[in-house]
C-alpha angles and dihedrals in degrees: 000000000000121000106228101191113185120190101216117242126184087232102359134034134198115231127186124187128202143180122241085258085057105252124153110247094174149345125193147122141264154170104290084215099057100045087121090078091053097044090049090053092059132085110246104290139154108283107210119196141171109237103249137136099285084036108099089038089060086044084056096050087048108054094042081065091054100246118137115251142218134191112195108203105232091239092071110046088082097065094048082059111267107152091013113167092004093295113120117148121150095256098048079048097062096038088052094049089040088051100055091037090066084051107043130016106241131234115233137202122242120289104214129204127267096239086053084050086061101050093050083053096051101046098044087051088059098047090047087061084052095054094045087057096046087052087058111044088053086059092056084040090054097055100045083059092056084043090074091226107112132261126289125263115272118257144118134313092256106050090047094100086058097046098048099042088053096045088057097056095203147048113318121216124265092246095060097029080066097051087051094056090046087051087056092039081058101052095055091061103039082055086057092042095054099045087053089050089053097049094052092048088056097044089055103075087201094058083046090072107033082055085067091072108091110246092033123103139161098294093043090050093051097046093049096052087044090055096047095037096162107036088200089064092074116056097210146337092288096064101048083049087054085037086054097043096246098128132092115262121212127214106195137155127180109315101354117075127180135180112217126199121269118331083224081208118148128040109349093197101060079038089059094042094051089053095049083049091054098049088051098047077052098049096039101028098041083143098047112099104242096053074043090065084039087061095052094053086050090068096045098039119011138286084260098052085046090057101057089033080064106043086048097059083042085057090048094045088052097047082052093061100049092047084044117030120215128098125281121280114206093214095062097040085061090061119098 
C-alpha cells in the first residue's frame, strides 16, 4: 500500500507519495481543489492528512474513492516532527507525515458527516450574527455612558433601537442613528435565523428528544447531535462529558497532586450552550428533580461547581437518549 501525505493549501497543496519501504515515488504539487483527479488516479493507499479547514472535504473525497484516510489532529503533528528545529516548508510537511505514516499507523480524528458539517455551519454562522450585535450594542452602550444621561432602560436586544432613540429625546448622531439600524438589520436576520433553527430541531426526531430535557432547546440539541455524530464512537457518558470538556483536570507531578477545574477540551460552543441550559433549567425548574440535585452540590461546593456539575449530567442524559432512544424522566434524571 502506498502512503499518499497532502499538506493542505488554500489554493496548492504539497503531496508526497511512498512506497510501504518507505521510499519516496513522487512528490509534487497540485490544486488543492482538484485533489480528486489525483486521488482517482492512485491505487488504494493511506491518505494522511493535517486536520485544517479544507481537511475533512479532501477526507470525503477520499474515502468515496476508497483510500484509507487519516486525519492527523493538529495537536499532534509536532511531536511527529513537523517544524522540527525551526524548519517547516510544505514539502518537508508532507515527507515528514508520509514518513511516519510507512512506520506507524496514525491515529486520526473523527471524520464527521457531512450532515453534522452543516449544522455546525448553521449554527456558527448564527452565533456569529449574535456576536456581531452584542459587539454593537456595547458600543451604543458605551457612548450613552460618556453622554452623561443615564443609562437605557433595560429590555431586550430587539427593542434597544427604540429605548435608546426615546431616552434621548432628540435627534441622535449619524454615527449612532446607523448602529442602531445595524442592530435592527441584525435582528431580522438572527429571527430568521432562529425560526430556521427551530424547524430543523422539530423535524429531527432525535432533537426532539433531547429537547425534553429542561435547559435544552433547539440550538443546544443541534449542536449536541452535530458534536456526537455516531453515538457508537464513545463508549459511554463519561466519555462524551471528558470529550466536552466537563470533567476536573488534574495537573500532578510526583508527590503533589492537584485537580484543576474543567479541561474545557472539545467543541467550546456546545460547552457554552450546555452551561446557559443549565443556568435556565435552574432559573425556570427550580422544582424539577434534577435542578433539585443541582441544589444539593451548590451547598457543598458553590453555586459555580453545582452549575457545571449540571450541565455535565445534562451532557450524559442526552448521550443516553440518543444510545438509547426514548424521551427524558425526571426521576432518573435526579439520580448521580
Amino acid at each position: 500500500m502506498e502512503h499518499v501525505a497532502i499538506d493542505l493549501g488554500g489554493r496548492e497543496s504539497q503531496i508526497c507519495v511512498r512506497r510501504e519501504d518507505g521510499a519516496i515515488v513522487e512528490e509534487r504539487r497540485w490544486a488543492t481543489v482538484n485533489l480528486g483527479q489525483f486521488l482517482s488516479r492512485r491505487p488504494k493507499s493511506r491518505v494522511v492528512l493535517e486536520t485544517c479547514a479544507e481537511g475533512f472535504a479532501v477526507a470525503d473525497v477520499a474515502l468515496e474513492l476508497g483510500h484509507e484516510v487519516r486525519v492527523v489532529p493538529g495537536t499532534l503533528v509536532r511531536s511527529l516532527g513537523v517544524g522540527a528545529r525551526g524548519v517547516k516548508t510544505d514539502r518537508r510537511d508532507a515527507q515528514v507525515l508520509s514518513e511516519v505514516s510507512c512506520r506507524i499507523d496514525l491515529p486520526s480524528v473523527h471524520i464527521p458527516s457531512a450532515l453534522s458539517r452543516r449544522r455546525k455551519s448553521f449554527c456558527g454562522m448564527r452565533e456569529a450574527l449574535v456576536g456581531a450585535r452584542t459587539q454593537i450594542i456595547n458600543t451604543v452602550h458605551g457612548w450613552m455612558r460618556t453622554q452623561g444621561r443615564g443609562t437605557v432602560r433595560s429590555g431586550t436586544a430587539e427593542t434597544l433601537p427604540a429605548r435608546v432613540r426615546k431616552h434621548w429625546g432628540e435627534e441622535l448622531p449619524g454615527y449612532v442613528a446607523r448602529q442602531l439600524k445595524v442592530v435592527e438589520e441584525l435582528n431580522v436576520h438572527i429571527a430568521e435565523a432562529d425560526a430556521e433553527l427551530e424547524k430543523l430541531a422539530e423535524k429531527d426526531e432525535e432533537c426532539r428528544r433531547l429537547m425534553t430535557v429542561p435547559g435544552v432547546g433547539p440550538l443546544t440539541a443541534i449542536r449536541f447531535v452535530a458534536a456526537v455524530d455516531e453515538v457508537g464512537r464513545f463508549d459511554g457518558a463519561h466519555k462524551v462529558e471528558a470529550y466536552l470538556g466537563l470533567v476536573p483536570g488534574e495537573h500532578s507531578s510526583s508527590d503533589r497532586q492537584h485537580r484543576t477545574s474543567i479541561t474545557k477540551a472539545g467543541p467550546g460552543a456546545l460547552r457554552r450552550a450546555l452551561v446557559q441550559g443549565a443556568w435556565a433549567a435552574r432559573r425556570t425548574r427550580g422544582d424539577h428533580p434534577m435542578v433539585a440535585w443541582s441544589m444539593e452540590v451548590e451547598k457543598r461546593r458553590g453555586r459555580r461547581v453545582a452549575v457545571l456539575a449540571l450541565a455535565r449530567k445534562m451532557a450524559g442524559i442526552m448521550y443516553a437518549l440518543l444510545r438509547d432512544g426514548g424521551s427524558y424522566e425526571a426521576k432518573r434524571g435526579a439520580m448521580t
